[in-house]
C-alpha positions as CSV (number, residue, x, y, z in Angstrom):
1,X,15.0,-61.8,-36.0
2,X,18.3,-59.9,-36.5
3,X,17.1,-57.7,-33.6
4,X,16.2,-60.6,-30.5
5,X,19.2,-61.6,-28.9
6,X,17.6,-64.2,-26.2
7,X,14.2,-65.0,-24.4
8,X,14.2,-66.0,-20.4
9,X,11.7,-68.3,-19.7
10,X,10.8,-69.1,-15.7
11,X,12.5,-72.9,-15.1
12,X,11.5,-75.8,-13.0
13,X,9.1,-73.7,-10.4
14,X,4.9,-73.6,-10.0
15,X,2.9,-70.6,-11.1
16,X,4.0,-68.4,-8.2
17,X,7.8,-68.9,-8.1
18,X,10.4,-66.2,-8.0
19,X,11.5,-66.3,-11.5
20,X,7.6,-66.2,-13.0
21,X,7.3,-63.1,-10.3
22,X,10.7,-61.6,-12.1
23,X,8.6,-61.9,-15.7
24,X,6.0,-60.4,-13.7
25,X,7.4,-57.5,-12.5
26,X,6.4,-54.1,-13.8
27,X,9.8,-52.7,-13.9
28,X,10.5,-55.8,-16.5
29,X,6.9,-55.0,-18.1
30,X,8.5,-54.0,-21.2
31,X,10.5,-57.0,-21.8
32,X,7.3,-59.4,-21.3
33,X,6.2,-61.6,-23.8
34,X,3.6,-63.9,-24.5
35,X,5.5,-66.3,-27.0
36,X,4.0,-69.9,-26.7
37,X,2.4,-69.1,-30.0
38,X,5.5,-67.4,-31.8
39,X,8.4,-69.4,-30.5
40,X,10.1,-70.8,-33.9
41,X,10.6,-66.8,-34.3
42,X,13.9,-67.9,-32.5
43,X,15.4,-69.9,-35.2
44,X,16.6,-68.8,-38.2
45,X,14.9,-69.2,-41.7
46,X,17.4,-71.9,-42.5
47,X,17.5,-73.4,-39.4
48,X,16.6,-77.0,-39.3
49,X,15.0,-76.3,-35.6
50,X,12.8,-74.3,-36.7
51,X,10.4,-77.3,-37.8
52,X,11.2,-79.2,-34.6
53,X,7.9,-79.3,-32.5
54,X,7.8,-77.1,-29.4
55,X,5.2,-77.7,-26.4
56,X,5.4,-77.5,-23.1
57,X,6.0,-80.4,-20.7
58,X,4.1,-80.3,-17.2
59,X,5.3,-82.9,-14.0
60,X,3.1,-82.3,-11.1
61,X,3.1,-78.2,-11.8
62,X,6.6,-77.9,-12.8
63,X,6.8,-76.3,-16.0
64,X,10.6,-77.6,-17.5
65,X,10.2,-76.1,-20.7
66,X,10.2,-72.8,-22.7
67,X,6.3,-71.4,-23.4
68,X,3.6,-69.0,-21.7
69,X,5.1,-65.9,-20.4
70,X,8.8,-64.7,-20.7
71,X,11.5,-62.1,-20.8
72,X,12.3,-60.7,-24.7
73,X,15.8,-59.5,-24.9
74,X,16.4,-57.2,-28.0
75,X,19.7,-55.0,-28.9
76,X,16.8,-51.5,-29.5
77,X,16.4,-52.5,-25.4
78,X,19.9,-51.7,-25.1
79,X,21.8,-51.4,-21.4
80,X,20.7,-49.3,-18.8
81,X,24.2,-49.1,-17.7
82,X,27.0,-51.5,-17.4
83,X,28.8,-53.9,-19.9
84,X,25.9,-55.7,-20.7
85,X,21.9,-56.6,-19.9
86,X,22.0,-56.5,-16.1
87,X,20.3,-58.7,-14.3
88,X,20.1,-58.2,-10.2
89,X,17.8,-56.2,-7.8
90,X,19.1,-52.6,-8.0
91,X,16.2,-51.1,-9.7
92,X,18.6,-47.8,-10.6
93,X,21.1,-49.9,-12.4
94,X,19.2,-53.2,-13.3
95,X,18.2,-54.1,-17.0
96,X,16.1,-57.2,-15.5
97,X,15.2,-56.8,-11.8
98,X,15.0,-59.3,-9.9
99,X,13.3,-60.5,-6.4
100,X,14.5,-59.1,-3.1
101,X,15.9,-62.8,-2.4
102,X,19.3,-63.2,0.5
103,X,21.6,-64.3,-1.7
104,X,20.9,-62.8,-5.1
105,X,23.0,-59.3,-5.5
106,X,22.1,-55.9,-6.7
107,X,23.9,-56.3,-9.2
108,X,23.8,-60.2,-9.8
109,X,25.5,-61.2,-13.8
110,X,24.9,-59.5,-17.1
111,X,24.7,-60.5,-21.0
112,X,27.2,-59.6,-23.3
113,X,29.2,-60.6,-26.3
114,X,32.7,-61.4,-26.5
115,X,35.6,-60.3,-29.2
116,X,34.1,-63.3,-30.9
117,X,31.0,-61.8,-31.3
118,X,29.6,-65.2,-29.0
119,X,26.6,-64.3,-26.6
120,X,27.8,-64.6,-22.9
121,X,27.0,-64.5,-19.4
122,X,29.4,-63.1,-16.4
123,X,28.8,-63.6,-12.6
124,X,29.8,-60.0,-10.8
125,X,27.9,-61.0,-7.6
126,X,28.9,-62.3,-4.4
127,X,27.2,-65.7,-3.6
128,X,28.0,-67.0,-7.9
129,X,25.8,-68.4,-10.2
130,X,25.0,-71.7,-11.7
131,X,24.6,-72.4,-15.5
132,X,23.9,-75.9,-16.9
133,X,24.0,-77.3,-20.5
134,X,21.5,-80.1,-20.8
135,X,22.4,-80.6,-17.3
136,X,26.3,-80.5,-17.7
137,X,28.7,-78.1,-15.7
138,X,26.4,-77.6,-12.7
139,X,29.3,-75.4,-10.9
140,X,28.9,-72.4,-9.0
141,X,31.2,-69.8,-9.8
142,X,32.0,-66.0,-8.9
143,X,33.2,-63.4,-11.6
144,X,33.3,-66.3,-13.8
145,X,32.0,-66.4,-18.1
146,X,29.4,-69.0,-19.4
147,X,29.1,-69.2,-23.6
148,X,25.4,-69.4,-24.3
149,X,25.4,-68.7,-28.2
150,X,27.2,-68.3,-31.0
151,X,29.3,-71.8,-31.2
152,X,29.0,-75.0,-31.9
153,X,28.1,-76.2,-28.5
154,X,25.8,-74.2,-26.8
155,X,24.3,-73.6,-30.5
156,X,23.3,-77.9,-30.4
157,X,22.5,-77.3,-26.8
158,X,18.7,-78.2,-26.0
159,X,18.1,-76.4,-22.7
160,X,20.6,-74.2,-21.1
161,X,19.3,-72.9,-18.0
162,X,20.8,-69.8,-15.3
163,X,20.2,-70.3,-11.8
164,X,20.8,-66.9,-9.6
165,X,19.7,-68.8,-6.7
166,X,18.1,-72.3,-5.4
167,X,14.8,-70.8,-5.8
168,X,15.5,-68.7,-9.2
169,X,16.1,-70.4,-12.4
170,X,15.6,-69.4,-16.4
171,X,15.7,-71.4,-19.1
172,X,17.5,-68.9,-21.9
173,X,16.3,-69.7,-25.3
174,X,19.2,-67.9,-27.8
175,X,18.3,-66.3,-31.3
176,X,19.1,-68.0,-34.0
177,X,19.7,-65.3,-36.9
178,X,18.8,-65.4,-40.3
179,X,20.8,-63.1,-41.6
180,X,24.2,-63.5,-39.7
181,X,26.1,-60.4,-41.2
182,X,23.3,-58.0,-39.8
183,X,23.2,-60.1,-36.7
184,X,26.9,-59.3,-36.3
185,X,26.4,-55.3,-37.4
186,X,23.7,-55.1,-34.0
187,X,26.2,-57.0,-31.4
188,X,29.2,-54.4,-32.8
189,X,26.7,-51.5,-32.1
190,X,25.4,-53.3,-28.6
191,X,29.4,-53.4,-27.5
192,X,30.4,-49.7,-28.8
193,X,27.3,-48.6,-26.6
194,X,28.1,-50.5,-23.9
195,X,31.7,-49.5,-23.6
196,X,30.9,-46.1,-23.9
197,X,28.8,-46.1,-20.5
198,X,30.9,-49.1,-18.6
199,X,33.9,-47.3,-16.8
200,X,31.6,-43.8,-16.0
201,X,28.2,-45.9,-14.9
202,X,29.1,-49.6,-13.8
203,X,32.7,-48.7,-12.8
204,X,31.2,-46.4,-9.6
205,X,29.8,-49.8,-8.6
206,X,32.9,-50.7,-7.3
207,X,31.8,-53.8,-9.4
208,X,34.6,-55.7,-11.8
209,X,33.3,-54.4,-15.2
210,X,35.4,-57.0,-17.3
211,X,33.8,-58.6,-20.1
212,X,36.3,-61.1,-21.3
213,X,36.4,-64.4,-21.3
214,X,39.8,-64.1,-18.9
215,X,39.4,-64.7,-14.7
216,X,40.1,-61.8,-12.6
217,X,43.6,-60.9,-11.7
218,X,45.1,-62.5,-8.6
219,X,45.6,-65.3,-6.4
220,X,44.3,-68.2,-8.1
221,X,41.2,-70.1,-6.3
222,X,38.8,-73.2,-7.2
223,X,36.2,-71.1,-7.8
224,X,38.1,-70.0,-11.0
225,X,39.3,-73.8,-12.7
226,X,37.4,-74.3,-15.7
227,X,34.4,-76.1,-16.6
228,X,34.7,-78.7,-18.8
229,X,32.2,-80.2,-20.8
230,X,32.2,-83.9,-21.9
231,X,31.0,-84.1,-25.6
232,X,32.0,-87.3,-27.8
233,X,33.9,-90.4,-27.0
234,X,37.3,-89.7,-29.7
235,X,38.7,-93.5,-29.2
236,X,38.5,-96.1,-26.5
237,X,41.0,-98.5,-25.7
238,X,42.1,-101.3,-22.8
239,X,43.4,-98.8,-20.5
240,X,41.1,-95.7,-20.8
241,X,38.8,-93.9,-23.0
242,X,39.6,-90.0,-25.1
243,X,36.9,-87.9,-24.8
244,X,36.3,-84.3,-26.6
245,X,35.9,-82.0,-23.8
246,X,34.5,-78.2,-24.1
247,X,35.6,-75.0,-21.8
248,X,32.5,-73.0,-21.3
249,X,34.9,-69.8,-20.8
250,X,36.7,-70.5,-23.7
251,X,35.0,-72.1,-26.2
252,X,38.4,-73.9,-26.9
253,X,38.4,-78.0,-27.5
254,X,40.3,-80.5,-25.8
255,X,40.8,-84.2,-25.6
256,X,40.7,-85.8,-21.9
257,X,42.2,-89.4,-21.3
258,X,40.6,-91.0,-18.6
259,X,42.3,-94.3,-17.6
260,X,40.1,-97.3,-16.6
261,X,40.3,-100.7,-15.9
262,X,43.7,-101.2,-15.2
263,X,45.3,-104.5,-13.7
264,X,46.5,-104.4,-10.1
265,X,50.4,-104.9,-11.4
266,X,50.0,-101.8,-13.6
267,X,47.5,-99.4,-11.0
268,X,50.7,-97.0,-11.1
269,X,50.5,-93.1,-10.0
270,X,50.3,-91.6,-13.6
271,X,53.9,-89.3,-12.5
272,X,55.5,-92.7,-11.7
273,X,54.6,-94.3,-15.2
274,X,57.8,-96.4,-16.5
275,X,58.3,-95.6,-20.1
276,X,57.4,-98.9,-21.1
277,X,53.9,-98.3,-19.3
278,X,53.6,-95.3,-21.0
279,X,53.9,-96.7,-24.0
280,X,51.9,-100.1,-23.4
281,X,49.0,-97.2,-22.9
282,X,49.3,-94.7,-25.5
283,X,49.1,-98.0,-27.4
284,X,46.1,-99.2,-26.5
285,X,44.2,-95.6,-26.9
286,X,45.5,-95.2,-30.4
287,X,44.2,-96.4,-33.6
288,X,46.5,-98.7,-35.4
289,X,48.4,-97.2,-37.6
290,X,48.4,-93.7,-36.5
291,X,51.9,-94.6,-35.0
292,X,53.0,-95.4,-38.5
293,X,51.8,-92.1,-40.0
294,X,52.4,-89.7,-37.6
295,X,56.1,-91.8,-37.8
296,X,56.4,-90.9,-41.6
């Protein structure tokens, strides 16, 4: 267990769609697996999901869920070269090659860990990727970091799938370890290795080799404002709801105030907010008595 980092199964396509020819590939022969039958191996020992049911759900041919063939990612794999597992369609370079598809680069994203040892996935292509958490954050982005493991959130995450391209989507199934400080020992390995090949192998791709969770240096764009993910309603009052909010770059927590429902005297421009306003709303989105406490 210690030693599988992640499976790739094909996502939301027939028998003969591009991701189920990527699994199919015999450059990507040695990552193949046949795992219907051994998928709890993902979860750890002590894992409550590792008594949760698994089967595959079919909808007119369109298989949404994890089983049948995939792609078995391991740290023994190790990186052809680069900062991480590779996915694209340079067959030189390429951990996991990919179809010859216009829009999908030769050197498309790649899996890594960051400082806080949290399984990650960075864009370095030219048209961006896509990654959705049970369907949340569905925002292309260019040289841009996804968390897929190792917190909280994508941990209680039921489906997390990559899309490279309209036609090419995975649905990425993270390990669970059993044995975390072991676990921990093979991504500190995986990273010494990688940085050892990244500036002399990746670097001559003239392609950004950062692994971090930090945007690119430069002018700022949209392409780089975080994605945000709503997770609990915190409190709800008369004028607006507090919700928990995650950055999938991150990893940090925030609470957003959304204002709703105000009357027509008070629909104000929230920079032009008297002080009384102001305080008529914080109000109403705070429990009573927090004033009091936070007062003494």
């Amino acid at each position: 267990m210690e030693g599988l980092i992640a499976r790739l199964y094909p996502y939301g396509e027939g028998e003969d769609g591009y991701a189920t020819r990527t699994v199919e590939k015999l450059e990507n022969s040695s990552l193949m697996v046949e795992v219907k039958k051994d998928l709890p191996e993902l979860y750890g020992r002590n894992s409550r999901e590792s008594t949760a049911p698994l089967s595959d759900v079919e909808d007119e041919g369109m298989k949404e869920t994890v089983g049948g063939k995939g792609l078995q990612l391991t740290f023994t794999h190790g990186s052809k070269a680069g900062p991480g597992l590779l996915l694209g369609t340079d067959k030189n370079t390429c951990d996991i090659l990919l179809p010859l598809m216009k829009g999908v680069s030769r050197c498309h994203c790649y899996l890594t860990f960051d400082k806080e040892r949290r399984l990650i996935l960075r864009d370095c292509s030219t048209n961006g990727t896509l990654v959705t958490h049970d369907g949340k954050g569905g925002k292309k982005r260019r040289h841009f970091t996804w968390i897929l493991g190792g917190h909280e959130v994508p941990d209680k995450t039921e489906t997390i799938v990559i899309q490279l391209h309209a036609a090419l989507r995975f649905q990425m199934v993270v390990a669970k370890p059993t044995f975390p400080h072991i676990y921990y020992e093979n991504i500190d390995d995986f990273l010494r290795e990688t940085a050892a090949t990244t500036d002399l192998q990746f670097g001559a791709l003239g392609i950004q080799s950062i692994a971090s969770t930090a945007a690119p240096s430069g002018t700022h764009t949209p392409n780089q404002e975080p994605i945000l993910l709503e997770q609990e309603t915190l409190s709800r009052g008369a004028y607006g709801v507090v919700t928990r909010v995650w950055d999938v770059s991150k990893g940090r927590e925030y609470a957003s105030k959304r204002f709703t429902d105000l009357r027509e005297s008070d629909r104000v421009h929230t920079t032009e907010l008297s002080l009384t306003a102001c305080a008529r709303i914080l109000k109403s989105l705070i429990p009573e008595g927090a004033l009091q406490q936070f007062a003494t």
